[in-house]
C-alpha positions in Angstrom: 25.7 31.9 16.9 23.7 31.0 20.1 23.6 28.3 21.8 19.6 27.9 20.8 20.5 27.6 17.5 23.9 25.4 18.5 21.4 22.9 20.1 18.7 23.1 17.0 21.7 22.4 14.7 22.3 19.4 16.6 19.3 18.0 17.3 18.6 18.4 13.3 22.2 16.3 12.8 20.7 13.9 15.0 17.1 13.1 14.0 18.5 13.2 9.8 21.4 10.4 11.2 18.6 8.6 12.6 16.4 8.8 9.9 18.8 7.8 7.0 20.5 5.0 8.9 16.9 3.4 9.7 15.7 3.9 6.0 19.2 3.0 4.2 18.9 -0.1 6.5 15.4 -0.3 4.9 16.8 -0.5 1.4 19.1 -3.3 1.9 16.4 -6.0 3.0 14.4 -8.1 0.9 11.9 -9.9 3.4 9.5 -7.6 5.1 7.8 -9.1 8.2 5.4 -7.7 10.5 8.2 -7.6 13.3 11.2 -5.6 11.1 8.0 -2.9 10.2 7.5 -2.2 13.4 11.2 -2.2 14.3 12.0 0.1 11.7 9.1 2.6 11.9 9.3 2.4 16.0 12.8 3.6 16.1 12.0 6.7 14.0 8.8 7.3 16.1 10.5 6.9 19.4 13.6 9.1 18.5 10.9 11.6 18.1 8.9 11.1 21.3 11.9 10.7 23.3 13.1 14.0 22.5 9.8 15.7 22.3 9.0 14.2 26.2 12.4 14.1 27.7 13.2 17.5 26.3 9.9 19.2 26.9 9.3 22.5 29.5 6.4 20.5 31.3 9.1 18.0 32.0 11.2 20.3 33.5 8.9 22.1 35.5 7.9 18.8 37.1 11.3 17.4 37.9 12.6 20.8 38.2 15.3 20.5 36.1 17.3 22.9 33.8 19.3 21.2 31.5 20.4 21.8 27.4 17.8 20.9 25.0 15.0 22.0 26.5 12.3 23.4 24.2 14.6 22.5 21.2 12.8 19.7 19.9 9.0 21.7 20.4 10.4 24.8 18.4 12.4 22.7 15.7 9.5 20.1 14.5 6.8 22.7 14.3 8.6 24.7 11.4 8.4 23.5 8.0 12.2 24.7 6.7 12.8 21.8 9.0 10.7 19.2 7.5 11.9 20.0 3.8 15.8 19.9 4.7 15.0 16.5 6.3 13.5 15.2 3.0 16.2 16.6 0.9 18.8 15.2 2.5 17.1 12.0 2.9 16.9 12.3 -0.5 20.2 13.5 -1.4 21.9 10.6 0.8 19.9 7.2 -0.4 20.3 8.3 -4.0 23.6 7.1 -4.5 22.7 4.2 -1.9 19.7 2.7 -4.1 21.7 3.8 -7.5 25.0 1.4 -6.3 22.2 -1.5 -5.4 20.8 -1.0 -8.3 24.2 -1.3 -10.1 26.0 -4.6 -8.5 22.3 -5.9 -8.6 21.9 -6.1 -12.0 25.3 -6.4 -13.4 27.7 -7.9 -10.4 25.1 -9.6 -8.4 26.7 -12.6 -6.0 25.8 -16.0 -5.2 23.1 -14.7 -2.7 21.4 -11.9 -4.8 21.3 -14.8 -7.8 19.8 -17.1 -5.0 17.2 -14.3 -4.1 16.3 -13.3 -7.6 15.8 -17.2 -8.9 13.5 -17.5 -5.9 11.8 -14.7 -6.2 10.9 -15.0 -9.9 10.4 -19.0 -9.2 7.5 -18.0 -6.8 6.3 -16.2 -9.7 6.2 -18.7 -12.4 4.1 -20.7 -9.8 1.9 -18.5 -9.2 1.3 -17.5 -12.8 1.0 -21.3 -13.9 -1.1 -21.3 -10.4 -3.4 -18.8 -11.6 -3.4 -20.1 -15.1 -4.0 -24.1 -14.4 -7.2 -22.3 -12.3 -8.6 -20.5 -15.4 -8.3 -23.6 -17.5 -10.3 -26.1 -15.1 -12.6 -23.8 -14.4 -13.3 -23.0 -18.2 -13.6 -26.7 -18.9 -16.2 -27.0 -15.9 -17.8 -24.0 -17.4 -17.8 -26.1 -20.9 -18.7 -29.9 -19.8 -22.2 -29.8 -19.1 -24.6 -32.7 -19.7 -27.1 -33.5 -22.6 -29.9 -33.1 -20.0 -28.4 -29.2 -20.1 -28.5 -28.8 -23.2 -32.2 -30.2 -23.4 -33.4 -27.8 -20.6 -32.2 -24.6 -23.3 -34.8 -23.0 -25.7 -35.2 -25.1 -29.1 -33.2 -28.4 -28.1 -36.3 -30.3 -26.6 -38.0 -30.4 -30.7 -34.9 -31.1 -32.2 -33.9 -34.1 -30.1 -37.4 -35.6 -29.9 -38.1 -35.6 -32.9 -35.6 -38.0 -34.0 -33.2 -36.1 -36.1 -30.5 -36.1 -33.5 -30.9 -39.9 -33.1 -27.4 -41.7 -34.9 -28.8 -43.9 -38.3 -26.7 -46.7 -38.8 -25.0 -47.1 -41.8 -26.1 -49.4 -44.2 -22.2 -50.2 -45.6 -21.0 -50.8 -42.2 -19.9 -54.8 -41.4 -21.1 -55.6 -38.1 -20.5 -58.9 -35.9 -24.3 -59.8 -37.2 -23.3 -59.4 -40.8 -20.0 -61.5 -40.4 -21.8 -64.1 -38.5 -24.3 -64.2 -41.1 -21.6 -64.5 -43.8 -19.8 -67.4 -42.3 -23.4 -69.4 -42.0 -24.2 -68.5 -45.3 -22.9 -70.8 -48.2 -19.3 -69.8 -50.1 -19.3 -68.3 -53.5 -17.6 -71.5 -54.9 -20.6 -73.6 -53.7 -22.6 -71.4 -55.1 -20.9 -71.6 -58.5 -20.9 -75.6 -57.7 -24.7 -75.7 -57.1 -25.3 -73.9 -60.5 -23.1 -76.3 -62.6 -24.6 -79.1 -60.9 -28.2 -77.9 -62.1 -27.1 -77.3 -65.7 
């Protein structure tokens, strides 16, 4: 074994290490922001460019120096036997990881991950009854529309004017006219009265 390939060995050690720390430590957070994206994703990316700068031959030439490493990182990124060991063992080594979460997730979770899963299924009720008490106001917006809408649509404008839609009273209703009328009008025992009076 040369030292070439003692040095590629390494710097492949190195870069999976990197890689699987950064995305194991991706597995165990729940609140993405903006700034732990670009943390994550930046300290992968510069791994990379530190070692493909830092370890480069044009950086040698210019500062002249001969030191280990050099060329290592050029020769091992642009094979692919590289690229598909990395993803295996990524894969290989957060299987277990997101298999255990999984696990004490579901059936051991603690007062936090309870915490985290009420709020996170809380935010979805509200947004489902959110989304929901939407649909129904604007259905009944949709439904309440005036008698002068009705009367602008095709075949309303006959019907209503020509009196049929009109409300007829009913001739068996009491009204406060009737009443007053029966209180001014004489009793039935007068009545009765009057006609014995006449015979």
């Amino acid at each position: 074994m040369t030292q070439i390939d003692l040095q590629s060995f390494g710097f492949i050690i190195g870069t999976i290490i990197t890689v699987v720390v950064n995305l194991e430590n991706a597995l165990e957070i729940w609140y993405w922001t903006k700034f732990y994206h670009g943390t994550l994703w930046m300290t992968i990316i510069i791994y990379f460019l530190f070692y493909m700068v830092a370890y480069s031959t044009t950086f040698s030439k210019i500062f002249r120096v001969n030191f280990d490493y050099v060329g290592v990182a050029q020769s091992v990124l642009f094979t692919g036997h590289f690229w598909l060991v990395l993803l295996l063992i990524c894969a290989i080594l957060l299987l277990p990881v997101y298999c255990r979460e999984f696990y004490r997730i579901r059936f051991q979770p603690n007062e936090t991950d309870k915490a985290r899963i009420n709020q996170k299924y809380r935010h979805e009720e509200k947004a489902e009854f959110i989304t929901e008490f939407r649909q129904k106001v604007q259905l009944k917006k949709q439904l309440a529309r005036s008698s002068y809408a009705f009367a602008q649509e095709e075949g309303w404008g006959p019907l209503i004017t020509s009196g049929r839609m009109q409300v007829r009273p009913n001739p068996y209703s009491r009204t406060s006219h009737d009443l007053g009328m029966l209180h001014a009008s004489p009793s039935h025992s007068d009545n009765l009265r009057n006609l014995a009076e006449t015979l």
